[in-house]
C-alpha positions in Angstrom: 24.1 5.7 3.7 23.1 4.3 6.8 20.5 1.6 7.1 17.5 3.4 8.4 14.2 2.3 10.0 11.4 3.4 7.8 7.7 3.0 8.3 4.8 3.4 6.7 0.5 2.4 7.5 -2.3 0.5 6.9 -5.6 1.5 5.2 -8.9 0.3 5.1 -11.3 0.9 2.2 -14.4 1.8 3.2 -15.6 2.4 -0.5 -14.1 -0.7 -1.9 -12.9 -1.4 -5.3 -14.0 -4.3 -7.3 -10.1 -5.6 -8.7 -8.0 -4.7 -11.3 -8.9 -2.7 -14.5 -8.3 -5.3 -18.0 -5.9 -2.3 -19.3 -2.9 -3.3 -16.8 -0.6 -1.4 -14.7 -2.5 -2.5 -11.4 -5.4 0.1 -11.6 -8.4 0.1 -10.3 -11.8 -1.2 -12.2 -13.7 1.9 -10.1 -12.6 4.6 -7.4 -12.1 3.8 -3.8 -12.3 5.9 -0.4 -10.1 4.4 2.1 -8.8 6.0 5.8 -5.1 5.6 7.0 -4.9 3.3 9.9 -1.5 5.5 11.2 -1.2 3.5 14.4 -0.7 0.4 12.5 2.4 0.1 10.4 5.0 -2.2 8.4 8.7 -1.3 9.2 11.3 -2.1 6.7 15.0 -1.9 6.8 17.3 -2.5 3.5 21.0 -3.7 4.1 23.2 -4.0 1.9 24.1 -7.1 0.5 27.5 -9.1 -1.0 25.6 -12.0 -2.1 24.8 -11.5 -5.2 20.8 -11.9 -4.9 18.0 -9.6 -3.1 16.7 -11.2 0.1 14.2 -11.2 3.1 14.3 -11.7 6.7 11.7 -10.9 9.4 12.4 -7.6 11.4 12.7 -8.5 15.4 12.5 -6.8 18.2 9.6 -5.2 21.2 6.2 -4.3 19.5 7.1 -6.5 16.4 4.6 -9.3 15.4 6.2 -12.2 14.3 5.6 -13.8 11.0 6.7 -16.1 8.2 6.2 -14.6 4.5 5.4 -17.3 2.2 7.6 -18.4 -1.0 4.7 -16.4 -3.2 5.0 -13.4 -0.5 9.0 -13.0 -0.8 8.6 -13.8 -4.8 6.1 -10.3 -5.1 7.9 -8.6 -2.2 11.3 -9.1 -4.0 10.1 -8.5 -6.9 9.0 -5.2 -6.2 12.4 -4.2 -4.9 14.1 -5.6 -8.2 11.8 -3.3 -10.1 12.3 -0.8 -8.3 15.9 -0.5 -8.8 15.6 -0.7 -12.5 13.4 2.1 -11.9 16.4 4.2 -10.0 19.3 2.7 -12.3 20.6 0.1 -9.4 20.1 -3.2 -10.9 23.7 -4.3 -10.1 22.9 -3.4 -6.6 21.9 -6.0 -3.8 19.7 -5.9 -0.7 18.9 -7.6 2.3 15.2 -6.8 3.7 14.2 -7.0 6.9 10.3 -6.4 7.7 7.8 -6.4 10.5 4.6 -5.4 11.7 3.1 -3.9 14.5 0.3 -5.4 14.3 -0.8 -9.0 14.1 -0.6 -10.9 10.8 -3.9 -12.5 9.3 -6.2 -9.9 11.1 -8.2 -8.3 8.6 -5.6 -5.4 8.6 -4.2 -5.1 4.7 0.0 -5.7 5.7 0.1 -5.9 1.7 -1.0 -1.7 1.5 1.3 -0.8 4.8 4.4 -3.5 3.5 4.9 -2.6 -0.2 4.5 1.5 0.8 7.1 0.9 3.6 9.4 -0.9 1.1 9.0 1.5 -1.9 9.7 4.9 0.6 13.2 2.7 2.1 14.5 1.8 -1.1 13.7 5.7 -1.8 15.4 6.8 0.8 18.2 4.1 0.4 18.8 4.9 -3.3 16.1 6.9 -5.2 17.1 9.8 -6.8 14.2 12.2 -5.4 16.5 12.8 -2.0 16.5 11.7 1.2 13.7 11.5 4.6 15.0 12.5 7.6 12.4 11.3 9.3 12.2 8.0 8.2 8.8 7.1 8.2 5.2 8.6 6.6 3.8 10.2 10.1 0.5 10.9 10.9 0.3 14.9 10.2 -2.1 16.1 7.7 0.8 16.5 4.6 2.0 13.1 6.0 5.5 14.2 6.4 6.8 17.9 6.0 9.8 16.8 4.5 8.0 15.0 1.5 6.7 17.4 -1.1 2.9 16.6 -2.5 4.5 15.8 -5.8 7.1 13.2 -4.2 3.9 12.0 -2.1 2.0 11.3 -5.8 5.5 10.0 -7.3 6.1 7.6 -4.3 2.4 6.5 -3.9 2.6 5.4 -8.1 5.7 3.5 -7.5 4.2 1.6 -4.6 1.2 1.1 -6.1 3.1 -1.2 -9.1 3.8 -3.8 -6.3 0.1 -3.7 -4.2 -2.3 -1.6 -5.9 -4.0 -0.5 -2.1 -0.4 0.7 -1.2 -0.7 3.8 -3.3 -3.2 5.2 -0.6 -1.1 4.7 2.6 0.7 7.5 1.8 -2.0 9.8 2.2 -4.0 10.6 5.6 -6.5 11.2 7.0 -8.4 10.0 3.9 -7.3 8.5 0.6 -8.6 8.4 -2.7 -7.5 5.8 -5.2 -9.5 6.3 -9.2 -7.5 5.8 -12.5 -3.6 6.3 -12.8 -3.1 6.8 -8.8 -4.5 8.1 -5.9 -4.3 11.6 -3.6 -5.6 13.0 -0.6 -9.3 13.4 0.2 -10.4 16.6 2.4 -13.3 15.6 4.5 -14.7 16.5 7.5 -14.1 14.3 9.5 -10.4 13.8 10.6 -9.9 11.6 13.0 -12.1 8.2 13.7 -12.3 7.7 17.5 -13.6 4.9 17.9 -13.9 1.6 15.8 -16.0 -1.4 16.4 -15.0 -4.5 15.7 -17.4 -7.5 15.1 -15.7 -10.6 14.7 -16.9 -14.0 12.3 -15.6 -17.2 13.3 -18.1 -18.8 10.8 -16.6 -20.7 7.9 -16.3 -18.2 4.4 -18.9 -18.8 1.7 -18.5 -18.4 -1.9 -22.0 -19.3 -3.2 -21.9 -15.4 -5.1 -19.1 -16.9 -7.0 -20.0 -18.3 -10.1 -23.3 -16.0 -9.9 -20.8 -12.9 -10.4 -18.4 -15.1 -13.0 -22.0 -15.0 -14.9 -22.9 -11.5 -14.6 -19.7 -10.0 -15.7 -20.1 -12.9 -19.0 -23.3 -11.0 -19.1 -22.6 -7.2 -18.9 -19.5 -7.1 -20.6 -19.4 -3.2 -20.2 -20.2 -3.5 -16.9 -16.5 -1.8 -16.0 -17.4 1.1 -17.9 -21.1 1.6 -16.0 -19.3 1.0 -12.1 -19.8 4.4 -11.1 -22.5 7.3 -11.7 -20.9 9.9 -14.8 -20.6 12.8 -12.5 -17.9 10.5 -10.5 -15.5 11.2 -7.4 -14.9 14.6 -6.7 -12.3 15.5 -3.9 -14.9 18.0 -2.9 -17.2 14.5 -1.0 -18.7 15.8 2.3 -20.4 12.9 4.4 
């Protein structure tokens, strides 16, 4: 198959979630609200490879940001691609990725959520067994691409979401929520955010909450179990 371009967003949480849930499988500890950043997106590209060994390389070209992905980075990045094609039955398989943003790295724009979405929809495309995109990339209409199904959207977005837990909402849009075993689309109101303000904070970070919080969840041991009011998130929300 030929080595297409696929892309896929950003998100930003603006209901946050407060880390990982103690029973595993990378889900969340409460529900989250998040909204697609569709203008901002990871590109991947999977090659195939006679070497033996899955491996990384930055994308280049015009409107790509450069970067360098740390030893950790590649480890996790990799790593998701390995289980990924145990996942599809191509273990003895090799790949060569090549990645890029375009956006700027270390921006306060999650490249995590927008990489490991990117990477899970190429290696579908390159060698899932759901089918094929011929588009190449999750677009900014309301289904997020007509040539994904809603089930393939919720497959893809579980998959993803094994690598960077945020990941599983960038392949919803407008509006994302994440609770429990995965997340789905969120019909609000509001569809489209025209304007964003941006207040940047040169000032060093402080941690002084830390051991504070470290004591409080000693404390309230079933605090996971009290994060949100009983009647919950509905997909039925109106702001």
């Amino acid at each position: 198959m030929e080595d297409a371009l696929v892309s896929a967003p950003s998100n930003i949480a603006l209901i946050k979630y407060m880390g990982k849930s103690l029973s595993g499988g990378n889900r969340p500890t409460n529900a989250s609200v998040s909204y697609t950043l569709d203008n901002l997106r990871t590109f991947v590209k999977l090659e195939q490879s006679p070497h033996g060994t899955d491996s990384w390389s930055p994308l280049a070209g015009n409107g790509f940001h450069s970067f360098v992905m740390s030893e950790r980075g590649q480890k996790k990045f990799l790593g998701h691609l390995v289980w990924l094609k145990d996942v599809w039955g191509v273990s003895d398989q090799f790949f060569h990725v090549y990645s890029a943003n375009n956006f700027p790295a270390d921006a306060g724009i999650a490249s995590s959520a927008s990489s490991f979405a990117a990477l899970t929809l190429a290696a579908w495309q390159k060698f899932g067994h759901r089918g094929s995109l011929a588009a190449g990339q999750l677009s900014s209409d309301e289904s997020h691409d007509k040539n994904i199904s809603g089930s393939d959207l919720e497959y893809l977005s579980k998959l993803s979401q094994k690598g960077s837990g945020s990941s599983c909402r960038s392949f919803f849009s407008p509006w994302a929520l994440w609770k429990d075993e995965g997340a789905c689309g969120l019909d609000l109101p509001i569809k489209n955010l025209l304007h964003f303000v941006i207040v940047p904070d040169i000032s060093p970070k402080k941690f002084l909450l830390l051991r504070p919080m470290c004591e409080f969840f000693k404390v309230h041991a079933s605090w996971e179990d009290r994060r949100e009011p009983s009647s919950g998130f509905s997909s039925s929300w109106r702001v």
